[in-house]
C-alpha positions, 0 to 999 in steps of 0.5 A: 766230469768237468761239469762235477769238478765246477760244481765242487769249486762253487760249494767249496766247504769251509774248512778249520783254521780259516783256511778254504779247500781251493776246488782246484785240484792237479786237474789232466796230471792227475788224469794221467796219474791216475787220480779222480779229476775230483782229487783234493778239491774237497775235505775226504780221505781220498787215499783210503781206497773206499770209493763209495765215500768219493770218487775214485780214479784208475788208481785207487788204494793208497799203495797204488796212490802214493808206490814210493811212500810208506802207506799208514794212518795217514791213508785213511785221513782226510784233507784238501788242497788249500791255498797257499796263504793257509797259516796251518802248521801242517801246510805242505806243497803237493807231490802231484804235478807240477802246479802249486797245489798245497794240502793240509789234513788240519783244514779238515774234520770231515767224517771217514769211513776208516778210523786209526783202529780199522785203517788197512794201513797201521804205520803210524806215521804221517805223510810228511814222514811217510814220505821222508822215509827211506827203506835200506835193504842190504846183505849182512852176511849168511847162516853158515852151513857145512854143506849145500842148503836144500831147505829154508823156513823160519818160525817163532818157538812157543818161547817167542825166539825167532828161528830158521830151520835149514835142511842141509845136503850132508842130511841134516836139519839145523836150527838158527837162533836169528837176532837182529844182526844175523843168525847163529847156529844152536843145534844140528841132528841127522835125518833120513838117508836122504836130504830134506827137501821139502819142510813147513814149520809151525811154533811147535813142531817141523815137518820135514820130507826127503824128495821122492818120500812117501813119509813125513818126519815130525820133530818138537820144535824149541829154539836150542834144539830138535827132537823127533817125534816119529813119522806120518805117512804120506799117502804117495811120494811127497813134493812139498809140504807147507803149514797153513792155519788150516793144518799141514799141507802135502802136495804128492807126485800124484798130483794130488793135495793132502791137507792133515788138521793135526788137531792132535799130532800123537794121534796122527802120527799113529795113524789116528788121522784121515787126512782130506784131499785136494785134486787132481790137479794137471801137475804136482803143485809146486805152491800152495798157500791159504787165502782169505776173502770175505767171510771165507777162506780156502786155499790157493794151489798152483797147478803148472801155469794156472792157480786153483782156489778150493774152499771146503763146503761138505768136502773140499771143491774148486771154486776157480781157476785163474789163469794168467802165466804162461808157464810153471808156478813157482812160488805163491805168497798171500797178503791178509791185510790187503787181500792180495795174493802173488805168484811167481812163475817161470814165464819171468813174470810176477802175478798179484791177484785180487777177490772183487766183484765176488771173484778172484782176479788179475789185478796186474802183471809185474814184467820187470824180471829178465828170468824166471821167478823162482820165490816170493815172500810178502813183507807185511810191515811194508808191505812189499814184495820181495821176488827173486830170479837167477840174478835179482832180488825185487823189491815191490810196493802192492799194486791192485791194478796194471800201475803206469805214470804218464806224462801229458803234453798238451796240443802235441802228438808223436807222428807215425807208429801207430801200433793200435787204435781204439775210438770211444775210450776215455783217456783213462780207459786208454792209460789201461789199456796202454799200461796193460800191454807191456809194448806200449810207451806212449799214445796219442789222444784226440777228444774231437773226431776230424770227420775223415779219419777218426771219430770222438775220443780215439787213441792211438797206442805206440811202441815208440815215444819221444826220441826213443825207439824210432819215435822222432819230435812231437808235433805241435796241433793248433787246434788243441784235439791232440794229446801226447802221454808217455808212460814215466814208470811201469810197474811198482817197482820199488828197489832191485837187489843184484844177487850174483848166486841167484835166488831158489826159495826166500823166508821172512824174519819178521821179528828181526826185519830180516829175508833170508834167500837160497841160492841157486849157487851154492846152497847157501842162505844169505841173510838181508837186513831190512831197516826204515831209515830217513835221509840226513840233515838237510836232505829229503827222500827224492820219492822212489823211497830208497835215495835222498836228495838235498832239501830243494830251493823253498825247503830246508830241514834236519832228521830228512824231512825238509817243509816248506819255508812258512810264510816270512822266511825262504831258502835260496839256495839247496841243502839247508837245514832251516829257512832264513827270515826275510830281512827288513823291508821285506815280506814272504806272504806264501809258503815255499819262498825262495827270495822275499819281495821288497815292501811295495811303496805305501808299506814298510817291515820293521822285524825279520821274518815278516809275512806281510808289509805293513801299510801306512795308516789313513794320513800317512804315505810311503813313495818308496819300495823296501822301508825298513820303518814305520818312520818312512810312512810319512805325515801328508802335508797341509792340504793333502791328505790320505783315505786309505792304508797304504798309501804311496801319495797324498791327494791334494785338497780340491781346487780352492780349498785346504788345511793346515793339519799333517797326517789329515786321513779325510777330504772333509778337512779341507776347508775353502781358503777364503775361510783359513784364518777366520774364528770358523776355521778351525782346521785352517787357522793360518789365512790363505789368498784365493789362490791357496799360496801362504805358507802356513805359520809356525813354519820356517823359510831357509831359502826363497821359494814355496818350500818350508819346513819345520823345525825339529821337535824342541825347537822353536821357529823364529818369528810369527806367522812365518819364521826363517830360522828354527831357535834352539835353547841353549843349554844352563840353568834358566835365566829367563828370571834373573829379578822376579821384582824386574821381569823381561817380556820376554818373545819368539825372536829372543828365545834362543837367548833363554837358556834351558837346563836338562832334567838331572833325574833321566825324566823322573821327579823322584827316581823310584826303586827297583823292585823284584819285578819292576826296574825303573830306567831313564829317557834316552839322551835324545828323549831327555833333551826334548822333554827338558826343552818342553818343561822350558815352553811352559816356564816361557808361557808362565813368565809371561803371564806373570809379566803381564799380571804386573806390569800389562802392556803389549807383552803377549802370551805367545799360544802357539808356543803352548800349542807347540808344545801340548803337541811335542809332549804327547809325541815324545811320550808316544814313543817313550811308551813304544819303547817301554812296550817293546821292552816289557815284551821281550822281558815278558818272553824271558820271563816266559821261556824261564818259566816254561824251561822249569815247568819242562824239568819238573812236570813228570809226565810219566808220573801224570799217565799214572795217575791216568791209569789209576783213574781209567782203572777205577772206572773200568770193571770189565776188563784190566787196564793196561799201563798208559804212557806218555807218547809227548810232554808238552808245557803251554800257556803264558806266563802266568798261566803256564799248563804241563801236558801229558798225552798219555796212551794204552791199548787196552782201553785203546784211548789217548787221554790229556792230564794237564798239570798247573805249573804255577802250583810249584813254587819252582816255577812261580818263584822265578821273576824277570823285572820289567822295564817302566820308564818315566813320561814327560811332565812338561804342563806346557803353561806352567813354571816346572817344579824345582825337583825338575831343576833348582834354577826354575825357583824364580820361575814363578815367584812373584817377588815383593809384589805379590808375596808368597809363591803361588800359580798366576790366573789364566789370562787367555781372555788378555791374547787379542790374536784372531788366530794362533799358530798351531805347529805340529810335526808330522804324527807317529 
């Protein structure tokens, strides 16, 4: 078995939504549930019950599976467990076990053997819901009566009116109108001498027969009242009487079953109808029921403490006898959409029986009445089982085997109390068998024999367990043979009712989701309300399907359905009613969160709710935990550099070689520092000793020591290669040319003397007008500055080219400086468009939700499911199409593109069909805008005297004066710079 188990982790399938089935299912608690260890390691529907399709455990049928949860569609569904990393919706943590083991049905699209048409189970509901859903059971009163009730059935009228019909002591048969809060009594007519004691109704007509009666009374049946029809007789003294789809059945005190098809009632009551016997049976049956199995059906007799089943060949004949109770049968009930039938006995226990294997059999005996069961009903809706004693109404999930939960401890077992020893059994085999036998409460399990004592796979039943019962501690095996299981649960119970005046017989109201019971006291009939209820806000259905617990830590919901929190969010604490996103710094890559983890060094979260740190991009590092930006990823210095995301350090260059780059991601551009400097050199333009010491030029030096540092973007250092201070250009209109006949030479020391104007137009030449859809916005105060101190670089570079041109001499056109700046504007401009960016996208999600919201209120889906019915109906010639109608409303799309949906239904064809609907087509939607956001870039030239728009005191800028006439550009004088290497400052890059 754990050979299979290997070899399905090694050919694990890919499933949909690039999520894996894991191959790791709950493994021994699964065992101990009763699962396949096979369970969920693969795409299948594992709950369906069909085995033949995968395997199967002890447990097999979804009911069984799952006792506490409402079996649905969602049975016959495939999935498998995924990792936790799975970024399907429908990821949720598994209810097996206690490992981490999560389950998506969207991860697959394997084929199954039942579709949502053949599923045994029609609740259309899924397993989260299912599993949310919280049954309320609770007495709202009685049918009022003037005297002790002796009978009780309920039916529906040919006119579809739900009644119940009681026989009272007085004698009288009275008809209830039954709604959904209650019954009311409509009518009341007198019966024979003595009371009704036996009665079976169908749509038309009530039977009804005295006790000791030798005949049977009809009536016409509607639902404001009764009237007789005549009398039948019986052929003996009738003991009761129950209508089957096969016709009326009478049990007689001898000990015979009659069975009246009534295929014309008028005929029968005059006599007309022969009808067919059933018997002798060893006592006059008390219950009698019509069962289906196969292809077959027949007819289910109790006879004292045994059960009959008769099926009609040439006549009618006994096809098998079950036995199982000990004592009389009181009550039969069967359940067609399962095929089980139950009985009821007064040896306090309840039977469910089953046809496998071509025969009727046991499939479990439910112990947990304390006196004898005198009804039984099945509630298909559930289904669940409803059984009544002297002192309980129980509410039981449908069980096909003896249902036991047992918990595991590994490499421990309970000394002594041994009670029972089997060797040669599997643990499964040995769960049966200790789940059959109502003493059991624990056993123990060895897989190795020592030798001596025992042999291989023996366990050993007990009546005690831990700390109950005698049983003492658990002991620990160091050699991990001995194994301890506990049963948890016995039995499906599903809720128990406390009924003070007992229970005598119980009718179900199906229409009205109600059971009505007889008492033992008085004779009344009490009236018990059924109705799916879920848990509120912030709490779940704690999974015995009757009481709510608040939403677990990792959980949070509203409407009693708590999910998992989603990666990037957690709930620390219980009880709330959505997850909180993680905070800056933080990250919740898994499902289930409880509390986020800081970003690891090397990463940093700069938005709420993030799944995953981002590293630092090649280049860059982050030697701190928790960064809340992408500014904390900072540049690797010259001679260092970074091969990889996520850095939490640079590595330095190799011994004897470096760069002068920031944010360098390569070994490669470490160059050897005998070469800094020289033409060859291009990425170590600053000259190095053998040793690798000179601080890089266009670097300042505030203190002595090795340590230098930049200066802010803006702003200058002070002199060439090396600086001590950073020079910053005061602010007032640009006096650099006061005299374009008698210009300075103007260099790096005196630049701080320049002053330097701001930009009055926020960044543009000519400020634009806003538009329906465009709206134009100005740099920031900061953004502004920087670029206002570039356009000053370039006038700078300019004056000086001029200077030359007309006077020549040492004055320099300093190129670092152009260097400095091509470097600050491509900066500043890189996050003048990140802001942009992020504008325009949080104005596209405005423009985005007011498109959808309008869409939603004039996308009319039932109009659309019309139209679908129009269409199918013009299609279809054999039969008529009834009305579809949408079961969901859905806009989706962008915001151009935004598409109405209509999932529209109908059961005859049995089809869901989407109609889409463009919303774009309607001018209501379309006509809705959002101006988006554009800001201006820096134009700095970096070599150039700005334009005038930019500020008027730059017209001397580039004027020539008397020298050379009109305005105009001065030619490049690279070839005038004698420098063998320049500065090239550069900040660290964003």
């Amino acid at each position: 078995m754990w050979l299979a188990l290997l070899t399905l982790a090694l050919a694990v399938q890919k499933a949909a939504g690039n999520c894996d089935c894991t191959g790791v299912g709950p493994g021994s608690e699964g065992l101990a549930r009763g699962l396949p260890v096979e369970y969920g390691v693969s795409c299948a529907a594992w709950d369906d019950g069909d085995c033949s399709s995968h395997a199967c455990g002890t447990l097999q049928q979804c009911n069984e599976l799952y006792p506490d949860t409402t079996a649905g569609l969602w049975c016959c569904r495939a999935w498998c467990y995924v990792s936790s990393s799975c970024t399907l919706a429908d990821v949720q943590p598994t209810t097996v076990g206690s490992s981490p083991l999560y389950y998506s049905y969207q991860a697959c699209s394997t084929t199954v053997s039942y579709n949502d048409t053949t599923c045994p189970w029609q609740q259309d509901v899924s397993f989260e819901e299912a599993s949310a859903a919280i049954l309320v059971a609770e007495k709202i009163g009685d049918l009022f009566a003037e005297s002790a009730a002796v009978n009780l059935a309920v039916t529906s009228t040919v006119d579809s009116e739900e009644v119940a019909v009681v026989a009272d002591k007085d004698p009288k048969l009275c008809l209830y109108a039954l709604r959904s809060y209650g019954g009311e009594r409509t009518f009341c007519t007198a019966v024979q001498s003595a009371p009704a004691y036996s009665l079976a109704v169908s749509t038309q007509w009530v039977a009804s027969a005295s006790e000791g009666g030798t005949s049977i009374e009809f009536w016409q049946l509607n639902s404001t009242s009764l009237i007789s029809l005549g009398t039948m007789a019986a052929g003996g003294r009738v003991r009761y009487l129950k209508h089957t789809a096969l016709g009326l059945l009478g049990s007689r005190e001898d000990e015979m079953v009659a069975l009246w098809p009534l295929a014309d009632l008028p005929t029968a009551l005059a006599g007309g109808e022969t009808p067919e016997t059933l018997g002798p049976f060893s006592w006059a049956p008390k219950a009698m029921e019509m069962v289906t199995f196969g292809q077959k059906q027949g007819l289910a007799v109790a006879s004292f403490a045994d059960i009959e089943i008769w099926v009609k060949l040439t006549g009618w004949s006994k096809l098998s006898r079950l036995s199982g109770h000990s004592r009389l049968v009181t009550s039969l009930s069967f359940l067609p959409s399962l095929g089980l039938l139950a009985s009821a006995s007064m040896d306090s226990n309840v039977g469910i029986w089953h046809h496998q294997g071509g025969s009727w059999k046991l499939a479990t005996l439910l112990y947990d009445h304390n006196h004898p069961v005198n009804a039984i009903a099945w509630i298909p809706s559930g289904p669940l089982l409803a059984s009544g004693d002297e002192k309980e109404l129980i509410l039981w999930r449908p069980a096909t085997s003896p249902s036991c939960e047992f918990t595991y401890s590994m490499g421990y077992y309970l000394p002594g109390f041994n009670r029972y020893v089997v060797e040669g059994r599997t643990v499964d085999e040995c769960q049966s068998l200790c789940c059959e036998n109502p003493w059991c409460t624990s056993f123990d399990y060895a897989e190795k024999g020592d030798g001596k004592t025992h042999g291989p796979k023996t366990c050993w039943l007990s009546s005690a367990s831990e700390g109950l019962n005698g049983g003492g501690g658990l002991e620990w095996d160091p050699t991990n043979n001995y194994h301890y299981y506990e049963v948890t649960k016995r039995g499906s119970r599903f809720m128990t009712l406390t009924e003070k005046k007992g229970i005598l017989s119980l009718a179900l109201a199906g229409g009205n989701s109600m059971l009505l019971s007889r008492d033992l006291g008085v004779g009344a009939v009490d009236v018990w309300k059924l109705s799916a209820s879920v848990c509120p806000d912030r709490q779940m259905a704690k999974g015995d399907g009757a009481l709510c617990k608040l939403c677990p830590l990792g959980r949070a919901g509203k409407g009693g359905l708590c999910p998992v929190c989603r990666p990037g969010t957690y709930a620390a604490e219980e009880g709330l009613d959505a997850c909180t996103p993680c905070p800056l710094g933080t990250e919740m890559p898994g499902l289930g969160g409880v509390a986020c983890s800081a970003c690891p060094a090397g990463s940093y979260a700069g938005e709420l709710g993030t799944v995953s740190c981002m590293p630092c991009r090649p280049g860059y590092f982050n030697q701190h935990s928790g960064s809340q930006s992408s500014t904390s990823c900072v540049a690797c210095g010259p001679s260092y550099f970074s091969n990889s995301s996520g850095s939490s350090s640079c590595q330095r260059c190799p011994e004897g070689t470096a760069h002068d780059s920031y944010a360098v991601s390569d070994s490669l551009a470490c160059t050897e520092c005998k070469r800094c400097g020289t033409v060859v050199a291009d990425l170590c333009p600053v000259p190095k000793d053998g040793q690798c010491q000179d601080c890089p030029a266009g670097m300042v030096k505030t203190k002595e020591g090795p340590s230098c540092e930049y200066c802010p973007p803006g702003e200058i250092p002070n002199g060439i290669p090396q600086g001590v201070t950073c020079l910053a250009f005061p602010r007032g209109n640009f006096n650099a040319v006061i005299d374009p006949n008698n210009r300075m030479c103007w260099q790096r020391p005196s630049y701080d003397q320049i002053q330097c104007p701001l930009h009055p137009n926020g960044g543009w030449l000519t400020t634009p007008t806003d538009t329906i859809n465009q709206k134009f916005l100005s740099l920031s105060d900061a953004e502004n500055a920087i670029c206002s101190n570039l356009h000053c670089m370039g006038a700078i570079i300019e004056t000086q080219e001029i200077y030359l041109r007309m006077n020549g001499g040492n004055c320099k056109v300093d190129s670092g400086l152009e260097a400095l700046c091509l470097w600050s504007k491509d900066a500043i401009n890189s996050e003048i468009a990140a802001r942009e960016a992020a504008l325009r996208q949080a104005e596209e999600a405005s423009l985005l939700a007011m498109r959808k919201a309008k869409c939603e209120e004039v996308c009319n889906c039932a109009d659309l499911c019309t139209e679908v019915t129009l269409e199918e109906d013009a299609k279809e010639d054999a039969f008529d199409v009834l009305p579809f109608s949408a079961v969901s409303c859905e806009v989706h799309g962008s915001s151009d593109a935004l598409t109405c949906h209509a999932t529209c239904k109908s059961t005859q064809p049995a089809k869901t069909v989407n109609k889409p609907w463009q919303c774009m087509a309607n001018s209501q939607v379309a006509d809705i805008q959002v101006q988006m956001s554009t800001l201006p870039r820096c134009l700095a030239s970096c070599n150039t005297c700005p334009e005038d728009s930019v500020h008027g005191s730059f017209t001397l800028c580039d004027s020539l004066g008397s020298l050379g006439g009109a305005q105009g550009k001065p030619w490049s004088v690279a070839a005038l710079t004698m420098a063998t290497w320049f500065v090239i400052l550069v900040q660290g890059m964003s």
